[in-house]
N, C-alpha and C positions, 0 to 999 in steps of 0.2 A: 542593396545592389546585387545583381547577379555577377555570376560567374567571369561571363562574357564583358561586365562593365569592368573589371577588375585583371585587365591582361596581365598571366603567367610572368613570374622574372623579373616584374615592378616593384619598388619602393610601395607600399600600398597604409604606410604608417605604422608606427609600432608604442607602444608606449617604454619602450626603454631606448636608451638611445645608442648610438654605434658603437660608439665609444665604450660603454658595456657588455655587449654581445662579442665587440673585438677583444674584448678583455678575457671575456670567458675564455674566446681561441686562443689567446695567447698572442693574437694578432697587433698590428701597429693600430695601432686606432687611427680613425679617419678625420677629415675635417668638422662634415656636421653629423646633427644628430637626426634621428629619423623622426616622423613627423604626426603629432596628433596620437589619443588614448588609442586601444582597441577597445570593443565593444563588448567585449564578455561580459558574462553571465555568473552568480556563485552557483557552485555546484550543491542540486538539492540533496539534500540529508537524508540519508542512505538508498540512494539514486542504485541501480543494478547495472546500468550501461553508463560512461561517464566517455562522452566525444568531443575531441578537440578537434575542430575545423573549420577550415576556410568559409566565408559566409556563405547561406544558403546554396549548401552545395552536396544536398539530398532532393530526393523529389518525395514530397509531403505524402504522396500517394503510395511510395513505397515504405517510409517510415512506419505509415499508420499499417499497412497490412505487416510490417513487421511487427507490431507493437499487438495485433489482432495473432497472428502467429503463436508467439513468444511470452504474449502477457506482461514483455517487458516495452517501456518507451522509452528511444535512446536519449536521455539529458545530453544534448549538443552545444558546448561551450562555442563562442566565436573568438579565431584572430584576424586579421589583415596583412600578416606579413608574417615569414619566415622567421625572421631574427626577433619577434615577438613570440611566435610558440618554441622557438629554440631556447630563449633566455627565463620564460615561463616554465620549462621541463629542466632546467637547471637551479629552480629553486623549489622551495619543499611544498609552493603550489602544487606543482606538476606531478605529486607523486599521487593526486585520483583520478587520473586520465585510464581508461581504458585503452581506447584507440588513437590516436592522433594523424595526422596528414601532410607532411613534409614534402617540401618539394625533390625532384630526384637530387639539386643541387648538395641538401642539407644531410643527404642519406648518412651519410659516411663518418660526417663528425659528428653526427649524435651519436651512433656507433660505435665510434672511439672512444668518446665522452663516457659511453657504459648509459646511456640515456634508453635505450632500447633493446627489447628483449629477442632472441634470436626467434624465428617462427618456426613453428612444427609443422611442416609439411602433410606429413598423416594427417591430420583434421583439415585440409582445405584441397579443394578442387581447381591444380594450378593448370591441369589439363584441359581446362576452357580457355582458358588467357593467351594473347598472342604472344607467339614466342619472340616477335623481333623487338618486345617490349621486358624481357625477360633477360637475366645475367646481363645488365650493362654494366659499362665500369663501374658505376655508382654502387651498388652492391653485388661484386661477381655471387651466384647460385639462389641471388633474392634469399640473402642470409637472413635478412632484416624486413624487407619490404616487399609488400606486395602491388604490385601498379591497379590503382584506380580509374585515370583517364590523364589522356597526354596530352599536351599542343607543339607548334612549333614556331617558331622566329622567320618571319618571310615580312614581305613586301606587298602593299596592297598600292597599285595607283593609277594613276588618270595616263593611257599611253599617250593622246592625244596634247593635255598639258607637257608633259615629259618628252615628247618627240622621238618617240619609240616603244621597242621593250627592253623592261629590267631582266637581266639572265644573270648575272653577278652582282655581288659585293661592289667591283670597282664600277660597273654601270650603274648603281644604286650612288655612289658617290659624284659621279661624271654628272648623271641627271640632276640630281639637287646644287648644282652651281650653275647651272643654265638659268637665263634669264627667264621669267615669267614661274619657275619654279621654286629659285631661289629668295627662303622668307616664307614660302608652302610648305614647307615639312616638319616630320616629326621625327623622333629620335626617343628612343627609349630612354629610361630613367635610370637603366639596369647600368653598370659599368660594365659589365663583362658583355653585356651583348651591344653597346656601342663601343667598346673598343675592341671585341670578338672579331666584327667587322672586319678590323683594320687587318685584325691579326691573321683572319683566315687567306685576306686578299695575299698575303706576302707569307701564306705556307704556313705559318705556324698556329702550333696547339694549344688553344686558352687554356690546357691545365697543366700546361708544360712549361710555359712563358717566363720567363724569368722574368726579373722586375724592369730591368732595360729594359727588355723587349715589349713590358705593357707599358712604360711611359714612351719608347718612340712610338707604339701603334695609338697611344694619346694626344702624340702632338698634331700626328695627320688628323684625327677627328678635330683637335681643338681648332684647326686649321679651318676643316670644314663646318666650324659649329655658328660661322654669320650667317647661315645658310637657313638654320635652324628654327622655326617658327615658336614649338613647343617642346618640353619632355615629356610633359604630364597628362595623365592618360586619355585616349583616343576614344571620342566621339562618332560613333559611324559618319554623323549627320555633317561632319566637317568633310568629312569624302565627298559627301552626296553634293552638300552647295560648294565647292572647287574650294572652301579655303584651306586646304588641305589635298594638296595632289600626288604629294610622295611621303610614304611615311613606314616606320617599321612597327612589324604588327603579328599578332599573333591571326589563325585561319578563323577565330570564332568572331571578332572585330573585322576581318575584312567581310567574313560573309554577310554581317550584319549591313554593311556598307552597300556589298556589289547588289544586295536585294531591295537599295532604294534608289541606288544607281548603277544599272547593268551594264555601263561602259566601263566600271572601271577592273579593273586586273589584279590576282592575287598570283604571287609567284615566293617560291624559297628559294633564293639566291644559290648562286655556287661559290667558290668549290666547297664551302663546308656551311652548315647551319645548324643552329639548336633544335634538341629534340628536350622539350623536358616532362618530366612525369609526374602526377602526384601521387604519393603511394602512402596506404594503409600501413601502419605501423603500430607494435606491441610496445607502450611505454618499461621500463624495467621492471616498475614495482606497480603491474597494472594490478588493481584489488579487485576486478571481477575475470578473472581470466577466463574461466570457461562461455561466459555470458559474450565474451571480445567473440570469441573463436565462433560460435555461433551466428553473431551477425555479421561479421566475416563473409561465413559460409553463405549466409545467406545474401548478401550483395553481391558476391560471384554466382550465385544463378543469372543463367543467359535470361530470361523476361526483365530479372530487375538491371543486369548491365543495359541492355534494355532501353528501358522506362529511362534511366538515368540520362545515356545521351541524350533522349530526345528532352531532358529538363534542362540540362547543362548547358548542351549544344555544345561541348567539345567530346571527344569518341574515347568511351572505358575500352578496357584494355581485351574485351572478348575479342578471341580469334571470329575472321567472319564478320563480322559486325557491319559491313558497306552492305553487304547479299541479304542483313536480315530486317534493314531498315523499310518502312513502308515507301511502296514504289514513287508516292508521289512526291516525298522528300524534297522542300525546296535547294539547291545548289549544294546536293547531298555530299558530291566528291570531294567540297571546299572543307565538311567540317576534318576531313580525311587527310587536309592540306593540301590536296589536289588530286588529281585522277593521277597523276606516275610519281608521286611522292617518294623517294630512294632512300630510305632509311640509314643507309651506307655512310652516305653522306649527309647524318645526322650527328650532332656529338654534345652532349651532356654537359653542362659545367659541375663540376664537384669543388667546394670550398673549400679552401687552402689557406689555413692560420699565415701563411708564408706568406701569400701574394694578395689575401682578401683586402688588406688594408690598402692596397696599392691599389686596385683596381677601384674602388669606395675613393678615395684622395682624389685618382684622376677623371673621375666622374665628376666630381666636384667644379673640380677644374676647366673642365668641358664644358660643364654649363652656366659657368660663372663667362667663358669665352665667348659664348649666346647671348648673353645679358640678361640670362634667366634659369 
């Protein structure tokens, strides 16, 4: 599957289960376990580049001229979720990873963990990178991580089904209880970004939230959760034929969407929304290190950031990157998350052994209130 079939911030499977991953944080464990093996690969036998990452989430055409460069070919392990290469890098698997690819969410406690190694500035060119993807909370000075490409949490939908536009949180809520819509939607699988929702509507910060505050901004979703058609992940082609009118969604899923159906609308709600990032990262005990730093380097050259978004179809972290895309780019601004996209009013989740388990519990919960 690509990238784009696999939206950012989703459950997407793991082979270990919550209850495990909450254990390593120290966290309350949750009710279920996450779902289905990952698909990796064993690492070949004295391999020079050794990568952990999300599936096919290189462009084949950059690799091999890397591999033609370098003389080296990157062996790229796969996972499908976060809490599977985080619980994978906590056991003595993990320690022939060269590179790995964490969500911005996970930055911080693998970090803490001691799972990752600080990066050296001198050997990488952070002076191509946009900077408003640069020092987030997740790692203030990109101690740890470098950004490879971002998305974000927005709204794709039928205005015409919905009988208007989405501009907020509380009109994304308002519109999915209206007749003809309600029983049409979708709803992330994430906890933090269907109770995020709630939480932004009524002012507060999902990495601030005390545990009250994420079980009442749970009871208004569980409230809203008859409403709820699916959690599980988004099909453009359910935009396209209406059984699916309002749904939350990352820009790479909607544009797939509004390019088989141009009536429908992608919008990032207010007043606050997720920005997340996936960043390249140094495992601690990476055993080719200079080989990492290398192809590093060489994936931060502008041709191959490049080459990448137009694989990916969500936008690497080069500064510039709209101005250097070819002109005829189908609904170019969408993969940008939109032409006035406000970064401002973007914000990060970062995991918190405190509150993870609470937010995994009432997700649960949520969708047990849907009947699914």
């Amino acid at each position: 599957m690509t990238k784009q079939q696999l939206p950012k911030g989703f459950s997407r499977g793991a082979g270990f289960s919550r209850r495990s991953v909450l254990g390593l944080l120290g966290a309350a464990p949750a009710a279920l376990a996450l779902q289905s093996a990952f698909p990796g690969r064993a690492l070949a036998a004295g391999g020079a580049l050794n990568v952990y990452s999300w599936p096919n989430y290189f462009s084949n055409d950059s690799l091999a001229n890397y591999a033609r460069k370098s003389g080296v070919t990157p062996n790229i392990t796969s996972y499908d979720s976060n809490e599977t290469m985080f619980a994978k890098l906590n056991s003595p698997a993990g320690a022939d990873f060269d590179i790995v690819i964490p969500s911005s969410s996970w930055i911080k406690q693998m970090a803490d963990r001691g799972l990752l190694q600080e990066i050296d500035h001198n050997r990488l060119n952070f002076g191509s990178l946009d900077p408003a993807l640069l020092n987030r909370d997740y790692d203030p000075g990109n101690k740890y991580s470098i950004p490879k490409d971002w998305g974000v949490l927005g709204v794709v939908y039928d205005p015409e089904a919905v009988g208007g536009e989405i501009k907020t949180w509380q009109d994304f809520l308002d519109a999915g209880a209206r007749p003809g819509v309600s029983g049409k939607v979708r709803l992330s699988d994430s906890g933090w970004e269907t109770i995020g929702m709630s939480l932004w509507t009524h002012g507060k910060d999902w990495n601030k939230a005390t545990e009250a505050e994420i079980r009442a901004a749970g009871e208004e979703i569980k409230a809203f959760a008859k409403h709820v058609k699916t959690f599980a992940g988004l099909d453009p082609n359910q935009l396209a034929n209406g059984s699916i009118v309002l749904a939350q969604t990352n820009q790479g899923t909607a544009r797939a969407a509004i390019g088989l159906n141009p009536k429908l609308k992608f919008v990032v709600p207010g007043p606050m929304s997720e920005l997340w990032v996936d960043n390249y990262a140094i495992p601690a005990k990476a055993p080719n290190l200079d080989q990492a730093y290398d192809f590093l380097a060489y994936q931060l050259e502008p041709d191959v950031q490049l080459s990448e978004t137009q694989y990916i179809g969500f936008p690497a972290a080069l500064a510039g990157l709209r101005e250097k895309l070819p002109a005829d780019t189908k609904n170019a601004d969408l993969i940008f998350g939109g032409k006035d996209l406000d970064f401002s009013k973007l914000t990060s989740f970062v995991v918190d052994p405190a509150t993870i388990g609470v937010y995994l519990e009432v997700q649960t919960e949520i969708q047990a209130a849907a009947g699914g």
